[in-house]
C-alpha positions as CSV (number, residue, x, y, z in Angstrom):
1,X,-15.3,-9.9,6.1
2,X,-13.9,-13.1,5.0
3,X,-10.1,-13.9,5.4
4,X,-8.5,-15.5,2.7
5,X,-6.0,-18.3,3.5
6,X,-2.8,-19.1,1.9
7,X,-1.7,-15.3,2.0
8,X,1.9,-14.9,0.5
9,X,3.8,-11.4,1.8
10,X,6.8,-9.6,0.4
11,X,7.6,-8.4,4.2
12,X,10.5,-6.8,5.5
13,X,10.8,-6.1,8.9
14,X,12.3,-2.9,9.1
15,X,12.5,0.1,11.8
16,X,10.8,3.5,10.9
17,X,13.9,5.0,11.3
18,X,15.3,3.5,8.4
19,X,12.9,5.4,6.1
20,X,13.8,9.4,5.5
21,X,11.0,11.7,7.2
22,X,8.3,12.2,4.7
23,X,5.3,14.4,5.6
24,X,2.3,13.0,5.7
25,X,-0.3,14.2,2.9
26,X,-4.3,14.3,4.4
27,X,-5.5,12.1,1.7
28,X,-8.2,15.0,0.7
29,X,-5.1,16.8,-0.6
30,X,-3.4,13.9,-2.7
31,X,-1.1,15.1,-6.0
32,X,0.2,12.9,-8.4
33,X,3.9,12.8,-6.4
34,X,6.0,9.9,-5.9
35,X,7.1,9.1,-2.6
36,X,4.1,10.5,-1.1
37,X,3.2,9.4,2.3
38,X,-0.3,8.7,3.7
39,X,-1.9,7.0,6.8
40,X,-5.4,6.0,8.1
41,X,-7.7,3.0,8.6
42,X,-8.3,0.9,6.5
43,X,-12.5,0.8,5.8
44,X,-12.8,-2.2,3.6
45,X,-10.6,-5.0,1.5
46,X,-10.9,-6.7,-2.1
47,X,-8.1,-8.9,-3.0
48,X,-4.7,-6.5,-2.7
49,X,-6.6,-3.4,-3.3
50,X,-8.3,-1.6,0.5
51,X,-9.9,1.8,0.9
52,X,-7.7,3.8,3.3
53,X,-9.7,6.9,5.4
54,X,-8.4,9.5,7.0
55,X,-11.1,11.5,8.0
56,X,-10.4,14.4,5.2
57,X,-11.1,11.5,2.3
58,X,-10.8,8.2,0.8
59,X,-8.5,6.5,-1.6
60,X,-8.4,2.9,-3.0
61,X,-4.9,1.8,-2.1
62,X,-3.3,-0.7,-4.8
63,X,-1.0,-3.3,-3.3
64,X,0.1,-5.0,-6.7
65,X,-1.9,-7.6,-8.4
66,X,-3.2,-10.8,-6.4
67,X,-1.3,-13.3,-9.0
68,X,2.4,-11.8,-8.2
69,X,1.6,-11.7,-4.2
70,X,-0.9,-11.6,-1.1
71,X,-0.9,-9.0,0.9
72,X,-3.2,-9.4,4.2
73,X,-4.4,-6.3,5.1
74,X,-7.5,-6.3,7.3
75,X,-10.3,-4.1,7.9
76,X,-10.2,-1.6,11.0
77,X,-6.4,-1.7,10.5
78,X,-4.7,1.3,11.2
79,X,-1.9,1.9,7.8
80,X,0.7,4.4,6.8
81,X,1.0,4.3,2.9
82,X,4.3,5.2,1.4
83,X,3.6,5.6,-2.3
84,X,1.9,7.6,-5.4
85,X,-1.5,8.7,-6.3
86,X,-2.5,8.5,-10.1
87,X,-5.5,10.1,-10.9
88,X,-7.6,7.6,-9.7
89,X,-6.4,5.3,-7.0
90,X,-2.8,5.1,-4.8
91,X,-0.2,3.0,-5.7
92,X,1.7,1.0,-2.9
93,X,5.5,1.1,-2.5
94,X,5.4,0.3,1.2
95,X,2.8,-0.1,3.7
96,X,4.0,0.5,7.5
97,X,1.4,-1.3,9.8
98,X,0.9,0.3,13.0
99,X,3.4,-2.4,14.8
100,X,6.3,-1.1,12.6
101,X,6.4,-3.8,10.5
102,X,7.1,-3.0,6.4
103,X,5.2,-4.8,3.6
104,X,7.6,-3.9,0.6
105,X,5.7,-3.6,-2.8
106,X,7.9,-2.0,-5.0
107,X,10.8,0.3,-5.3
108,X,8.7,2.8,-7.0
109,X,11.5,3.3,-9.3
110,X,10.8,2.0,-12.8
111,X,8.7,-0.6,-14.2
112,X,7.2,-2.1,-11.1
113,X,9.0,-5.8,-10.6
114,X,5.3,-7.9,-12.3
115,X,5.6,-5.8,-15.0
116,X,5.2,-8.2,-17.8
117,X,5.2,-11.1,-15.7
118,X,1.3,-12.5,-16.7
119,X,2.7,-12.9,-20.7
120,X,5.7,-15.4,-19.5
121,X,3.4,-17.6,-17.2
């Protein structure tokens, strides 16, 4: 896979103990519920959006859109999701990589914050 230079994060570094315990959800089982929490490997990468496997399925994990930031996920990496699932694909709020460190995306609570953003540019 090719890696894209000139990545731009929205990182916190934060300790797991800072987020409440939230079970994890086997992404075979995924509900449309905010807050939900999932982890696997990450199987493949296009832009902000990665396919995260768990063994009991596959979802296509949405990090935000490529013109607000760069998230640089890579493939083989192992992920814990903090987010919601709608319908079709899982939207990020915060993704845990395995050395603790926190990619913030969004609060999850209201209009996400590049919500109307692409009309002003």
């Amino acid at each position: 896979m090719k890696r894209l230079s000139g990545w731009a994060m929205v990182t916190a570094l934060l300790s797991l103990s800072s987020f409440p315990a939230i079970a994890q959800v086997p992404i075979g089982d995924l509900r449309r519920d905010p807050g939900t929490t999932i982890a696997g490997t990450v199987r493949a990468v296009v832009g902000n959006e990665f396919i995260l496997d768990d063994g009991t399925g596959q979802v296509i994990v949405d990090a935000g859109p490529h013109w607000y930031h760069r998230v640089n996920i890579r493939e083989g990496e192992r992920l814990t999701v903090i987010g919601e699932y709608d319908d079709y694909d899982f939207d990020a709020f915060r993704i845990v990589r395995s050395n603790g460190e926190v990619i913030f995306i969004q609060s999850g609570e209201g209009p996400p914050p590049w919500a109307g953003e692409r009309q002003r540019r």
